[in-house]
N, CA, C and O atoms as CSV, one atom per row, in Angstrom:
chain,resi,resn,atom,element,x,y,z
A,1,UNK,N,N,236.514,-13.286,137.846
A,1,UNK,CA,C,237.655,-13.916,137.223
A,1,UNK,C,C,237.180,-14.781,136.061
A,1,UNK,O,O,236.135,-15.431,136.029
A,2,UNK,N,N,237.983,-14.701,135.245
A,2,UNK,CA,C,237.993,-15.356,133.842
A,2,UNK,C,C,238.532,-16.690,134.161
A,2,UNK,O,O,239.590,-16.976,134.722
A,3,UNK,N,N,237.142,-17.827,133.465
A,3,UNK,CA,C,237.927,-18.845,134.203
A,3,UNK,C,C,238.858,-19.775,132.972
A,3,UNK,O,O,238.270,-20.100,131.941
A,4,UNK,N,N,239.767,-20.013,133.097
A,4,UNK,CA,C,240.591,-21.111,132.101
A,4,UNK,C,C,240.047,-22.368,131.281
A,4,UNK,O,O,239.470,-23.377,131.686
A,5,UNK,N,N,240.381,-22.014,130.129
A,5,UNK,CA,C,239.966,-23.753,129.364
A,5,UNK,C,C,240.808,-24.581,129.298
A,5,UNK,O,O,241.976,-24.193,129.314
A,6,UNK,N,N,240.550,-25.856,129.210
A,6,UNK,CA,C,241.754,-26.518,129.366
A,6,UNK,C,C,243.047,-26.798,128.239
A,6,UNK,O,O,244.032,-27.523,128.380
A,7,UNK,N,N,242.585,-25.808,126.901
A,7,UNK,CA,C,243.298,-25.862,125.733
A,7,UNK,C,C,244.396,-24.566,126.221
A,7,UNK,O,O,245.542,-24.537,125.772
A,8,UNK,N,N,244.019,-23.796,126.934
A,8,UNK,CA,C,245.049,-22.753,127.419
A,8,UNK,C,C,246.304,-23.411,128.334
A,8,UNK,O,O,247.459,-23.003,128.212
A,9,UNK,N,N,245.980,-24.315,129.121
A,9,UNK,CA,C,246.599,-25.229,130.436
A,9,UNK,C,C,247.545,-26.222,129.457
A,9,UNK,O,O,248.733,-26.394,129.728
A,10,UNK,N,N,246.961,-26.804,128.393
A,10,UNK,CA,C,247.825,-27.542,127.648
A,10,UNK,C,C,248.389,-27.163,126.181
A,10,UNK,O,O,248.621,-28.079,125.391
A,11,UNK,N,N,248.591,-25.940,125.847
A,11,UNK,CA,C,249.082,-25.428,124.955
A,11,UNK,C,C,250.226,-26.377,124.638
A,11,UNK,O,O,250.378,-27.291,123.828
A,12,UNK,N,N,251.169,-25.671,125.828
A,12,UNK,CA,C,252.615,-25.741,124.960
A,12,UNK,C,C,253.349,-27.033,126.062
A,12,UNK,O,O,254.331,-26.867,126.786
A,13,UNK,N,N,252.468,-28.406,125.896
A,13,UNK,CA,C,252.621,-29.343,126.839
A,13,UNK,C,C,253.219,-30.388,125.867
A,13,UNK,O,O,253.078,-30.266,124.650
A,14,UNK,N,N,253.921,-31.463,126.456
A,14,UNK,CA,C,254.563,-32.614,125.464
A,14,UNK,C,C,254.032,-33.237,126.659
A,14,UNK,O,O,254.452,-32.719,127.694
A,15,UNK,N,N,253.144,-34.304,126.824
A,15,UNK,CA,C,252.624,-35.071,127.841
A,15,UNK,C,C,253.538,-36.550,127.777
A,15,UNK,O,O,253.793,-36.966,126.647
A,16,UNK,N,N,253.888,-37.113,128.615
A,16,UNK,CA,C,254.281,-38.289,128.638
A,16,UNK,C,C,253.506,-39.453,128.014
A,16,UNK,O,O,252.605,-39.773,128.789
A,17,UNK,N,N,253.512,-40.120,127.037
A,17,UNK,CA,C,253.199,-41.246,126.383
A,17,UNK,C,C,253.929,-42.133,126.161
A,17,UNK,O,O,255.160,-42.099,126.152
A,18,UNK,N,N,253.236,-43.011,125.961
A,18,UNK,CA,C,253.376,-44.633,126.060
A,18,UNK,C,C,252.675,-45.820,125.520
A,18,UNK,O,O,251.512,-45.983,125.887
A,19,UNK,N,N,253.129,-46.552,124.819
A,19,UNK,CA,C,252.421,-47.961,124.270
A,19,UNK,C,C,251.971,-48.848,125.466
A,19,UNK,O,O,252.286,-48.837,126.656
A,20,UNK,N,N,251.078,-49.663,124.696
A,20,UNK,CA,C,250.438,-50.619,126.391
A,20,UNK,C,C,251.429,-51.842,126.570
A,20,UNK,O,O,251.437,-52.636,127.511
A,21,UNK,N,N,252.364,-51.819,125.332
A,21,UNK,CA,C,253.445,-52.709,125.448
A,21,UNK,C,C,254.414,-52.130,126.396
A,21,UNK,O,O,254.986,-53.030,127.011
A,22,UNK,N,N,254.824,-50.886,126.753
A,22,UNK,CA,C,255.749,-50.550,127.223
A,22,UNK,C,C,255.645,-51.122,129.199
A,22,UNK,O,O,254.553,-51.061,129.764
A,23,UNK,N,N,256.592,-51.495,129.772
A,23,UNK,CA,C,256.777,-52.324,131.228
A,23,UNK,C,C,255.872,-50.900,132.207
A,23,UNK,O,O,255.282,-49.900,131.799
A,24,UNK,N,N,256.128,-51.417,133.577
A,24,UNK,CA,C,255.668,-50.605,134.301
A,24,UNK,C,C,257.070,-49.952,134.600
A,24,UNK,O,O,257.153,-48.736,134.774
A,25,UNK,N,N,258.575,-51.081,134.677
A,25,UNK,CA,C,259.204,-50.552,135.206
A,25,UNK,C,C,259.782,-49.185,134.426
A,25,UNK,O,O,260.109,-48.106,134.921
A,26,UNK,N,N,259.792,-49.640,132.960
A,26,UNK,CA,C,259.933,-48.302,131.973
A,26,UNK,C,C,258.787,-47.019,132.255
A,26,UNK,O,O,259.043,-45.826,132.089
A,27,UNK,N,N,258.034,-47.339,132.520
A,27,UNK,CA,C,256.649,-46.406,132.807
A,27,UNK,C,C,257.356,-45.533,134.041
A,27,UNK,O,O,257.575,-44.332,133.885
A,28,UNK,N,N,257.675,-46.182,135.204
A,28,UNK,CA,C,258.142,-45.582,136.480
A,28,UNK,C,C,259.307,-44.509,136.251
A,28,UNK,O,O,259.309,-43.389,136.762
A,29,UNK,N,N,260.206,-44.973,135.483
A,29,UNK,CA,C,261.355,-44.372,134.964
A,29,UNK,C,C,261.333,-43.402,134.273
A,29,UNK,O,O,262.006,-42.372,134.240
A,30,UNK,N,N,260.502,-43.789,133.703
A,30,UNK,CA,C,260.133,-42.272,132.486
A,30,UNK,C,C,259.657,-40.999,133.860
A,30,UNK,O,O,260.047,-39.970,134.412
A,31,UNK,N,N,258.852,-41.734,133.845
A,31,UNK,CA,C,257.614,-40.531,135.452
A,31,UNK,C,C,258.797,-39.945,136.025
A,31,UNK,O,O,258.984,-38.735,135.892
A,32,UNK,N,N,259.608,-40.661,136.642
A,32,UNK,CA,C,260.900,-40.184,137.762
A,32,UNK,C,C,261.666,-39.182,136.624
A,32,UNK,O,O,261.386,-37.983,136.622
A,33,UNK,N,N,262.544,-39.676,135.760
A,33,UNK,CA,C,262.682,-38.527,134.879
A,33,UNK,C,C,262.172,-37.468,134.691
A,33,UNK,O,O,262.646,-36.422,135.136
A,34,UNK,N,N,260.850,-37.552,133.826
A,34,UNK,CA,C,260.017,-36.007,133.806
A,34,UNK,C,C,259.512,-35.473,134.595
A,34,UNK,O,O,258.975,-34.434,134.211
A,35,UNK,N,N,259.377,-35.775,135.952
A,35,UNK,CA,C,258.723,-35.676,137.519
A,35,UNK,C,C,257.858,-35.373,137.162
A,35,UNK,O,O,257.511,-34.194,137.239
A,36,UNK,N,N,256.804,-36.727,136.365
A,36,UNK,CA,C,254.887,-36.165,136.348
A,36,UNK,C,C,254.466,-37.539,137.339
A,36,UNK,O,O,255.177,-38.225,138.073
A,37,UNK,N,N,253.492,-37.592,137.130
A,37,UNK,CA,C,252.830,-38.801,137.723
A,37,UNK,C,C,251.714,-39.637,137.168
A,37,UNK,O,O,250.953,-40.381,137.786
A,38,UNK,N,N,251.764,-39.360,135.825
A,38,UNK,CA,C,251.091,-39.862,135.424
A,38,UNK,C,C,251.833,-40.100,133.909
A,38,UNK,O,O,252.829,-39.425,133.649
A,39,UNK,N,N,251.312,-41.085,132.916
A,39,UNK,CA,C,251.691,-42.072,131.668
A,39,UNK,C,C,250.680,-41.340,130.937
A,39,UNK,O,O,250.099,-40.639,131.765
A,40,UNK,N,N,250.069,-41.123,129.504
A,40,UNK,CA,C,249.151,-41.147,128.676
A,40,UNK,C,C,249.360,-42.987,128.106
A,40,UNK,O,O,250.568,-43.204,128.017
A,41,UNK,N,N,248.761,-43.897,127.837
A,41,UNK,CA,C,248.835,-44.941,127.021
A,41,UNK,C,C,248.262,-44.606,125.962
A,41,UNK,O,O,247.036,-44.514,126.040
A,42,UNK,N,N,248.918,-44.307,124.613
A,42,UNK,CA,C,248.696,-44.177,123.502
A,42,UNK,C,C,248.939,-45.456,122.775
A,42,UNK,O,O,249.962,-46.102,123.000
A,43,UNK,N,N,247.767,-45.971,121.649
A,43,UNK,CA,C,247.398,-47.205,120.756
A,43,UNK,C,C,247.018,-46.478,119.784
A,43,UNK,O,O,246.091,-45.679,119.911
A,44,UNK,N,N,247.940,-46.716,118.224
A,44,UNK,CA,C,247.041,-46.265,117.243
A,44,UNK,C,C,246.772,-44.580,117.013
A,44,UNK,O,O,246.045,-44.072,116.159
A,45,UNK,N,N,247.512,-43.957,117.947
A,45,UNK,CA,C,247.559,-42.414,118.126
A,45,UNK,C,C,246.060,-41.917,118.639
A,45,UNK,O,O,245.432,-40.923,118.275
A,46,UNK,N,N,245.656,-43.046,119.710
A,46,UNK,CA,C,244.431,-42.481,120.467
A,46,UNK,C,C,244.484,-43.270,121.937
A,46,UNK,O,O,244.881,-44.428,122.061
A,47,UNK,N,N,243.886,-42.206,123.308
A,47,UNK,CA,C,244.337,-42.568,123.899
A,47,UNK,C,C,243.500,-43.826,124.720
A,47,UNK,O,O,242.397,-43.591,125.215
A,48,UNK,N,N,243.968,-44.827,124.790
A,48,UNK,CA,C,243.665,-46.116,125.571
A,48,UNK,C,C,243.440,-46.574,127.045
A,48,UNK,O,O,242.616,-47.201,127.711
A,49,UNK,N,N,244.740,-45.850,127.199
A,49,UNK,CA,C,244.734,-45.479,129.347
A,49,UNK,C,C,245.634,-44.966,129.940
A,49,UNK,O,O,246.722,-44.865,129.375
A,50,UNK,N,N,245.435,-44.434,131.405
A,50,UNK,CA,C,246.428,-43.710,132.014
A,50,UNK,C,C,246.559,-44.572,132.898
A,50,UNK,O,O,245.668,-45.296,133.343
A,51,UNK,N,N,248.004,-44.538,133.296
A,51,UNK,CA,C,248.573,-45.212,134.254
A,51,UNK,C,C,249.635,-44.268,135.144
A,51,UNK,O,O,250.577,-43.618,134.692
A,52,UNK,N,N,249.195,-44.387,136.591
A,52,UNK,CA,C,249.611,-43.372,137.696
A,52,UNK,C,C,250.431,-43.722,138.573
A,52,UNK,O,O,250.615,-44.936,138.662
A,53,UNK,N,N,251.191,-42.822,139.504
A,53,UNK,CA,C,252.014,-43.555,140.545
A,53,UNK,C,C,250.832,-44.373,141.542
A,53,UNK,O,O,251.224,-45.342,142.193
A,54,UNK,N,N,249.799,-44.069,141.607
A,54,UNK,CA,C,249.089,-44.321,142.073
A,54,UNK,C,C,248.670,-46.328,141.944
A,54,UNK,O,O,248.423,-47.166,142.811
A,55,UNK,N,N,248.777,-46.407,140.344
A,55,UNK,CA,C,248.861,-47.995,139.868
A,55,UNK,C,C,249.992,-48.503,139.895
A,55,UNK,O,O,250.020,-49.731,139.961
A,56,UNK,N,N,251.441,-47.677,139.849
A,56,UNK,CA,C,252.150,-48.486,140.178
A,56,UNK,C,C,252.408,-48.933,141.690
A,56,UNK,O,O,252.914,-50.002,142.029
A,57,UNK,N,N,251.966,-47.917,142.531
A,57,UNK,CA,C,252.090,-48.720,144.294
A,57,UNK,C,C,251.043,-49.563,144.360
A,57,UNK,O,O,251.011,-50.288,145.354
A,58,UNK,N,N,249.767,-49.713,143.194
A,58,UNK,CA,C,249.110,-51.208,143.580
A,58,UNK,C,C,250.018,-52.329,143.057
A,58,UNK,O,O,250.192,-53.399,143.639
A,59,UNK,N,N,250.729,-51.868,141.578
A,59,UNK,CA,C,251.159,-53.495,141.125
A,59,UNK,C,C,252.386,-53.596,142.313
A,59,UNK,O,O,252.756,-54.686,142.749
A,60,UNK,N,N,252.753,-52.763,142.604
A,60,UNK,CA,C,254.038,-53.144,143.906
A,60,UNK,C,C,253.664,-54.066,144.871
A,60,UNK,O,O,254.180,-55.148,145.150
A,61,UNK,N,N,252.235,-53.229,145.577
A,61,UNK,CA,C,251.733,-54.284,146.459
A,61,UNK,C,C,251.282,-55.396,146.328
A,61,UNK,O,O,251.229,-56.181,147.275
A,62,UNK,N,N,250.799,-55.731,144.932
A,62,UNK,CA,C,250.060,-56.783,144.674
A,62,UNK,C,C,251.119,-57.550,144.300
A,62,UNK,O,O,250.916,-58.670,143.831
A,63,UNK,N,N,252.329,-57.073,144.452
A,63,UNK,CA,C,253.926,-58.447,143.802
A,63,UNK,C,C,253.906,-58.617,142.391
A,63,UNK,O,O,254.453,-59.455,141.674
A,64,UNK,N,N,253.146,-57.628,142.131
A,64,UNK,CA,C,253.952,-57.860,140.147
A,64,UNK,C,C,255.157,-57.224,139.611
A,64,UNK,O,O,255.523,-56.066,139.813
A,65,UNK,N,N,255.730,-58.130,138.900
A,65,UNK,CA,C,256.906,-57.982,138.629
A,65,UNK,C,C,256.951,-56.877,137.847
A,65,UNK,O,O,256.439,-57.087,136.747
A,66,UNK,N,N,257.346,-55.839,137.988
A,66,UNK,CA,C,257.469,-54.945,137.140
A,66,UNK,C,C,258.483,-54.210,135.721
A,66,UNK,O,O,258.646,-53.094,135.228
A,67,UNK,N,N,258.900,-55.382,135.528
A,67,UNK,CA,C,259.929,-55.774,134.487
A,67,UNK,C,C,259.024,-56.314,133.552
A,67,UNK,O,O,259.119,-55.952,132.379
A,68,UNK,N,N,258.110,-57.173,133.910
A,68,UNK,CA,C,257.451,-58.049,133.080
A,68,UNK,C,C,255.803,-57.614,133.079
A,68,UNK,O,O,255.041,-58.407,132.527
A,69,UNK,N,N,255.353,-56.641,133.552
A,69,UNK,CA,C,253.930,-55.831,133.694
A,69,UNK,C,C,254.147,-54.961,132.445
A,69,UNK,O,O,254.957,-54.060,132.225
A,70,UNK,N,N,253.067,-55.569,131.613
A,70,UNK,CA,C,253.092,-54.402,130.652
A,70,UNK,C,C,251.661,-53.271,131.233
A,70,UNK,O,O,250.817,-53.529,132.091
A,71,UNK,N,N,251.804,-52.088,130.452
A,71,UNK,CA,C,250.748,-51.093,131.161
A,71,UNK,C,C,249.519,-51.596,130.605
A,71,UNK,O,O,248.541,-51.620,131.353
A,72,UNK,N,N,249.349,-52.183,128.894
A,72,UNK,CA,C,247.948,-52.407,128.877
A,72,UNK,C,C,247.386,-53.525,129.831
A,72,UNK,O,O,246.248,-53.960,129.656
A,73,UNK,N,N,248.295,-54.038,130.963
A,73,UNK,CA,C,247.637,-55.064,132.092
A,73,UNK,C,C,247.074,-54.386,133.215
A,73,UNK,O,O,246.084,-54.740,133.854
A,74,UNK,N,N,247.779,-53.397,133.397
A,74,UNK,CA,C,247.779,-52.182,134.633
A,74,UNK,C,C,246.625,-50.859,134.645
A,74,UNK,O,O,245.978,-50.360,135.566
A,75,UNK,N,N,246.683,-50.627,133.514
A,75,UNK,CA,C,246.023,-49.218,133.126
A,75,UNK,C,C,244.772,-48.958,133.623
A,75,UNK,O,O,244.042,-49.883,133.976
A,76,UNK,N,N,244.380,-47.611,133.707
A,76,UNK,CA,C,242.862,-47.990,133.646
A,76,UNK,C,C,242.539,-47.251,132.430
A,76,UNK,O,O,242.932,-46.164,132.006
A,77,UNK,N,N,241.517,-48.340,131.864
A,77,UNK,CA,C,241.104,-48.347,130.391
A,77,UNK,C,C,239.973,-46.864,130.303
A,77,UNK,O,O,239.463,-46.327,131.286
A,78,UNK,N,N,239.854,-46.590,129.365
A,78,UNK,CA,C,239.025,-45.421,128.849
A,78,UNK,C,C,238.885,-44.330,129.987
A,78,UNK,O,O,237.808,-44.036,130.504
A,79,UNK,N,N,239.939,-43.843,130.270
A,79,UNK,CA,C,239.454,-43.091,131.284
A,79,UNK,C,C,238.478,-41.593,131.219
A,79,UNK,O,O,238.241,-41.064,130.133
A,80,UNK,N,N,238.083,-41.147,132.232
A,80,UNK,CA,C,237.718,-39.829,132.103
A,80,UNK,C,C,238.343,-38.451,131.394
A,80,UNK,O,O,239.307,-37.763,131.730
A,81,UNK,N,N,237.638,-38.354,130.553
A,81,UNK,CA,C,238.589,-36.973,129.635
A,81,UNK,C,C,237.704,-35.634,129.680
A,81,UNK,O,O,236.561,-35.405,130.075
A,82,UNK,N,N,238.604,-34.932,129.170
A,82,UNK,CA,C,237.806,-33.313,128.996
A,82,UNK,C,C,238.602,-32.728,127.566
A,82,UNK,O,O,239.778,-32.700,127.202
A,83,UNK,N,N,237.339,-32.298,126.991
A,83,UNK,CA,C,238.360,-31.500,125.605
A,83,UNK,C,C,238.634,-30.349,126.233
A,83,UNK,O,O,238.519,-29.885,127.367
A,84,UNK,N,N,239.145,-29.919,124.871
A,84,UNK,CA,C,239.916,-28.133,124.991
A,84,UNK,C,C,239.024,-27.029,125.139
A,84,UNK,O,O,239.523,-25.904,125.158
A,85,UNK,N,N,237.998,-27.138,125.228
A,85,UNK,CA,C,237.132,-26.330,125.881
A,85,UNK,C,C,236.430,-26.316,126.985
A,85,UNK,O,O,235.651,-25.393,127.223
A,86,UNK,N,N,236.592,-27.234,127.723
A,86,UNK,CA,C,236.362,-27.386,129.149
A,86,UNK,C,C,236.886,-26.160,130.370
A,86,UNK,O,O,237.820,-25.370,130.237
A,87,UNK,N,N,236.303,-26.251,131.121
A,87,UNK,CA,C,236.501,-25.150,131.859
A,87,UNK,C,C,237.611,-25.563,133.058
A,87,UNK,O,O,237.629,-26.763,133.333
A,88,UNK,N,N,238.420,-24.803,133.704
A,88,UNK,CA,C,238.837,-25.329,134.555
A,88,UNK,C,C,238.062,-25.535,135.797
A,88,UNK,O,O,238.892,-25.852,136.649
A,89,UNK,N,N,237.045,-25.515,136.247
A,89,UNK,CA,C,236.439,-25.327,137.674
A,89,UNK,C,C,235.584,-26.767,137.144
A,89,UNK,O,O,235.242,-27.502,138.069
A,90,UNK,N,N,235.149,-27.306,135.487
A,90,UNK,CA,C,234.866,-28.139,135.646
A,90,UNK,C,C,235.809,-29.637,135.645
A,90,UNK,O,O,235.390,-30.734,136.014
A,91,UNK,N,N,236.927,-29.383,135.218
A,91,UNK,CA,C,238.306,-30.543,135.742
A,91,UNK,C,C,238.315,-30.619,137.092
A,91,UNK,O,O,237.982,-31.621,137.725
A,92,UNK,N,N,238.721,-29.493,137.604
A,92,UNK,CA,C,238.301,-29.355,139.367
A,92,UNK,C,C,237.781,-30.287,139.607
A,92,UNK,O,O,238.388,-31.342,139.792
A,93,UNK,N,N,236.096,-30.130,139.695
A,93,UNK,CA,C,235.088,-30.405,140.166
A,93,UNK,C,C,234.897,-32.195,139.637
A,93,UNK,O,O,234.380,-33.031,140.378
A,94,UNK,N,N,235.388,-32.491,138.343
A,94,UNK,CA,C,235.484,-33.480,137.974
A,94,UNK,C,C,236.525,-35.091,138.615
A,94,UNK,O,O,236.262,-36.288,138.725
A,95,UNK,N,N,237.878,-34.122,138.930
A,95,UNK,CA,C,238.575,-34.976,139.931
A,95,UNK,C,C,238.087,-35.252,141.141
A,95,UNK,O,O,238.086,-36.361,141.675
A,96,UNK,N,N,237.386,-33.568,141.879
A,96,UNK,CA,C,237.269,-33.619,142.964
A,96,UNK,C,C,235.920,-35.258,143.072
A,96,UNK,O,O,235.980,-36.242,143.809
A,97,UNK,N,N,235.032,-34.944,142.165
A,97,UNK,CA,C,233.692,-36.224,142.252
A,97,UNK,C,C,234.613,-37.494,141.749
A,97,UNK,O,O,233.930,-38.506,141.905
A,98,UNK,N,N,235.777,-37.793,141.259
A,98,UNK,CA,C,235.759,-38.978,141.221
A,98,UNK,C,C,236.628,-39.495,141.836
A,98,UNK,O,O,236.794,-40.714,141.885
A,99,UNK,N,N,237.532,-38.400,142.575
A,99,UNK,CA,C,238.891,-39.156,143.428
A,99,UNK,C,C,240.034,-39.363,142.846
A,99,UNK,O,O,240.891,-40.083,143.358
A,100,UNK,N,N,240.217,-38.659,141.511
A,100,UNK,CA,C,241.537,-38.888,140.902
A,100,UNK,C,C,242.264,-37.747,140.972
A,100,UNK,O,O,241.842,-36.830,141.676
A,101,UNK,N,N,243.499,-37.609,140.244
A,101,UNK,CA,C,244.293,-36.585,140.614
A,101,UNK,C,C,244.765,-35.884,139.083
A,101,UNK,O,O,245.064,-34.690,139.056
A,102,UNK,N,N,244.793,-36.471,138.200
A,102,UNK,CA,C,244.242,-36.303,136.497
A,102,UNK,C,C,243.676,-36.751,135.311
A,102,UNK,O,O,243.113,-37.778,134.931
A,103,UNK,N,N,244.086,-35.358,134.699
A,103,UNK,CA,C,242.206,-35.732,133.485
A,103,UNK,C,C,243.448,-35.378,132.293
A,103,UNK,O,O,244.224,-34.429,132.180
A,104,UNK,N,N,243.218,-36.655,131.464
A,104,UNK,CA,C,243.933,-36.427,129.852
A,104,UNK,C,C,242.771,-35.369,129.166
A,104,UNK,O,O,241.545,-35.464,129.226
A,105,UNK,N,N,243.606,-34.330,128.494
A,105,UNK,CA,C,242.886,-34.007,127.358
A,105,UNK,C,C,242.681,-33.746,126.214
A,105,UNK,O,O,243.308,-32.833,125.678
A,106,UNK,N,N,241.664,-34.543,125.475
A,106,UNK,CA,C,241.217,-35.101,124.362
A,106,UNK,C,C,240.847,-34.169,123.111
A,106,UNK,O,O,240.826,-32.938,123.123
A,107,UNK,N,N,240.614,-34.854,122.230
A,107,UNK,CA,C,240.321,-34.227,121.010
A,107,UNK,C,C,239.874,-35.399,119.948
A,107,UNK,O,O,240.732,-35.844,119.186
A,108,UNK,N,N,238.433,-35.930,119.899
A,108,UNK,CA,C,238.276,-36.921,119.360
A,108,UNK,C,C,238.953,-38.103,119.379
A,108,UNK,O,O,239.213,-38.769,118.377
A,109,UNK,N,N,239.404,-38.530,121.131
A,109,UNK,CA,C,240.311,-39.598,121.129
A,109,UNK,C,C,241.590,-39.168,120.994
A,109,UNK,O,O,242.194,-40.154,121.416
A,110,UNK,N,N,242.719,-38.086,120.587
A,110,UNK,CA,C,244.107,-37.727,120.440
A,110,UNK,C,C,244.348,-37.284,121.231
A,110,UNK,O,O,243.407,-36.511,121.410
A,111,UNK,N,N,245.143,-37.129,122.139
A,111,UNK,CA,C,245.952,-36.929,123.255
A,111,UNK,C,C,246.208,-35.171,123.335
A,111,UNK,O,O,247.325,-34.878,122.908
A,112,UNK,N,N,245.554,-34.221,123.702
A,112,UNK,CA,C,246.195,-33.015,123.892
A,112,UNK,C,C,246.880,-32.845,124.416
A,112,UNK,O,O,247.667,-32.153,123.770
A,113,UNK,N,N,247.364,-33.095,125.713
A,113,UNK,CA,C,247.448,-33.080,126.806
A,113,UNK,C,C,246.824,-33.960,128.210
A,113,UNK,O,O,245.980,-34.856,128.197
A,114,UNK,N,N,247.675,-33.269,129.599
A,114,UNK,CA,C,247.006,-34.095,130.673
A,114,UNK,C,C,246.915,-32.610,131.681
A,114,UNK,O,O,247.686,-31.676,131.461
A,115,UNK,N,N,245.845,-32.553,132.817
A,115,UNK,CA,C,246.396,-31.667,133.847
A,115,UNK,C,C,245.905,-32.628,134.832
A,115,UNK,O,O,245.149,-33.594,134.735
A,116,UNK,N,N,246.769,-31.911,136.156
A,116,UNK,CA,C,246.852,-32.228,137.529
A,116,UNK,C,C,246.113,-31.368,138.202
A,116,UNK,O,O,245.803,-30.277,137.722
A,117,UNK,N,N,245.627,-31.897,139.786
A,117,UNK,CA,C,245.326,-30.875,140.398
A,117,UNK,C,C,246.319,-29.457,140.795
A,117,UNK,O,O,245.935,-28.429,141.353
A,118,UNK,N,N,247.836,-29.825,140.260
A,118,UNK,CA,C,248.430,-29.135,140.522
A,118,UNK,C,C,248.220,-27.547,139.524
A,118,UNK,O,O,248.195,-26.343,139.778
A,119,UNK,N,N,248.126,-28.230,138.566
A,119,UNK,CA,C,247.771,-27.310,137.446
A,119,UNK,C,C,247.197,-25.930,137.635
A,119,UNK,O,O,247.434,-24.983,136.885
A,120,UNK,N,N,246.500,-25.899,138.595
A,120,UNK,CA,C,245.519,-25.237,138.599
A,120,UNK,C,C,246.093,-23.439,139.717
A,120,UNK,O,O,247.054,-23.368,140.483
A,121,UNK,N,N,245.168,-22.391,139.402
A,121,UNK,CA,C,245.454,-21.640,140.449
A,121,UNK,C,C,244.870,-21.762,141.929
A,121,UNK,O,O,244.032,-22.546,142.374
A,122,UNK,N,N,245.557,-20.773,142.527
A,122,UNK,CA,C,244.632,-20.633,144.067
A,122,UNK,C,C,243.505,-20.094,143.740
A,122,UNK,O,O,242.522,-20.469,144.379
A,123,UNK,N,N,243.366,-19.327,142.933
A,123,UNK,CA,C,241.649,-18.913,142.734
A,123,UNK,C,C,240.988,-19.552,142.949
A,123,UNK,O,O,240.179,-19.510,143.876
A,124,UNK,N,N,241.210,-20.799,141.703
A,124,UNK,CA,C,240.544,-21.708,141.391
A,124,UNK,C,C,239.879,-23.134,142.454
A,124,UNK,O,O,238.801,-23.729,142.449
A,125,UNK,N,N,240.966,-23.245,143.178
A,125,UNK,CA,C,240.839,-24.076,144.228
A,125,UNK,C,C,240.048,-23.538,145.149
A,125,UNK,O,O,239.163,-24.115,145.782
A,126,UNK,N,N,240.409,-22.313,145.224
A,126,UNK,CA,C,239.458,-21.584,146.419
A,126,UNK,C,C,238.234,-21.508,146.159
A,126,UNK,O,O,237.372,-21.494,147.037
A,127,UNK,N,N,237.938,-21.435,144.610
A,127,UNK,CA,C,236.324,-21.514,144.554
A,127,UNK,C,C,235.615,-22.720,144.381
A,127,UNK,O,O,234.412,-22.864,144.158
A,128,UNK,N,N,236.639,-23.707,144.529
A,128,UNK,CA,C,236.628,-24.971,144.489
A,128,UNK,C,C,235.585,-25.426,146.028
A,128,UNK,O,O,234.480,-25.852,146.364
A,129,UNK,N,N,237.097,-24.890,146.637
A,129,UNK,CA,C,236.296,-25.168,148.071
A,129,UNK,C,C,235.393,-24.238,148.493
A,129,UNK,O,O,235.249,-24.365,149.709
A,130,UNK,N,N,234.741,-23.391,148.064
A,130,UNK,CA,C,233.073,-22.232,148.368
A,130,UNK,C,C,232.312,-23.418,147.872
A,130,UNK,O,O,231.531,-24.026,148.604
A,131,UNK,N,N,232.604,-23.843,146.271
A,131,UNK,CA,C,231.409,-24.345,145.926
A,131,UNK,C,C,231.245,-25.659,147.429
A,131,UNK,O,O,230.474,-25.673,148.389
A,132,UNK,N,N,232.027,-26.330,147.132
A,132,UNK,CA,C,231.977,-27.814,148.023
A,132,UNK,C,C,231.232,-27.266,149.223
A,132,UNK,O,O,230.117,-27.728,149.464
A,133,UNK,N,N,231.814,-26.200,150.097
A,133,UNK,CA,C,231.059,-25.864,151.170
A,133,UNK,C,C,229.808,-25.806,151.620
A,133,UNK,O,O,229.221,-26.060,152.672
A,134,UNK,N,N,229.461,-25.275,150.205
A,134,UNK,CA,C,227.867,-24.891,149.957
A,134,UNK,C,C,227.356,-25.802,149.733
A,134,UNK,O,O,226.338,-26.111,150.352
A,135,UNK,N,N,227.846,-26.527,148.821
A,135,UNK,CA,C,226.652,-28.073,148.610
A,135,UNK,C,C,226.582,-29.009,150.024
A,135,UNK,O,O,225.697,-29.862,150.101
A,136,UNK,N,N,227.538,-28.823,151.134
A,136,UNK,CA,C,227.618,-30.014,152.464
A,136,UNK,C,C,226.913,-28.859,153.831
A,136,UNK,O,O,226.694,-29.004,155.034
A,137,UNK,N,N,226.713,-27.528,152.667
A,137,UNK,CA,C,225.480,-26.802,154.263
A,137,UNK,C,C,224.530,-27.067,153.480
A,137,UNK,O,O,223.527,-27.315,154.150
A,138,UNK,N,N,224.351,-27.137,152.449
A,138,UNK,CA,C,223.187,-27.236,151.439
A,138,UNK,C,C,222.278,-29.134,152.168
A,138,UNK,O,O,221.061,-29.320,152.163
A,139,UNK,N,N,223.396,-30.250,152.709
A,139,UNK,CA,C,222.827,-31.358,153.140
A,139,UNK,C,C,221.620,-31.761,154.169
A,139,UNK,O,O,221.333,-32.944,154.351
């Protein structure tokens, strides 16, 4: 199998963006609207940080007001990216090592796009989990 780049995955994508001025509660709203789960924070037309459902159930728990949370307080700054030639098995493999659930992708700092683990095929996952297998008999 031919494996996917990630400029194929984000062709014909309009990713959700956002200023670091913009609230969390506007952030949440937008997400619920477009049913993604994730923000791009765009500054300057490059991207700054992503902010996830994931950060908004911390500022929930942590009691911030989310009317008054802007995202550049929330975000996490510079995150992990992949350009348009990245492979998909290495986004995979890239969430899978760091525990996140997406990767913006870049182009000298500009926003291509974002994918999810959802993104992806069963192929892909499946060889996802051979490789993983092999490296924890490999221990």
């Amino acid at each position: 199998m031919l494996t996917r780049r990630m400029e194929e995955l984000v062709r014909h994508q309009d990713p959700l963006t956002m200023p670091p001025g913009a609230t969390v509660a506007e952030a949440c709203a937008a997400m619920h609207r477009r049913r993604v789960g994730a923000v791009l924070v765009v500054e300057d037309g490059r991207l700054a940080g992503i902010f996830t459902g994931r950060d908004a159930v911390r500022c929930l728990a942590l009691g911030m007001d989310s009317a008054r949370t802007s995202l550049g307080q929330v975000m996490t700054r510079d995150p992990v990216c992949l350009g348009p030639q990245a492979q998909a098995m290495e986004a995979l493999r890239l969430m899978n090592d760091g525990g996140f659930r997406h990767v913006p992708i870049t182009e000298e700092g500009r926003v291509l796009g974002i994918v999810s683990r959802y993104d992806f095929r069963a192929e892909e996952h499946g060889r996802m989990n051979e490789e993983t297998g092999l490296f924890e008999n490999l221990r």
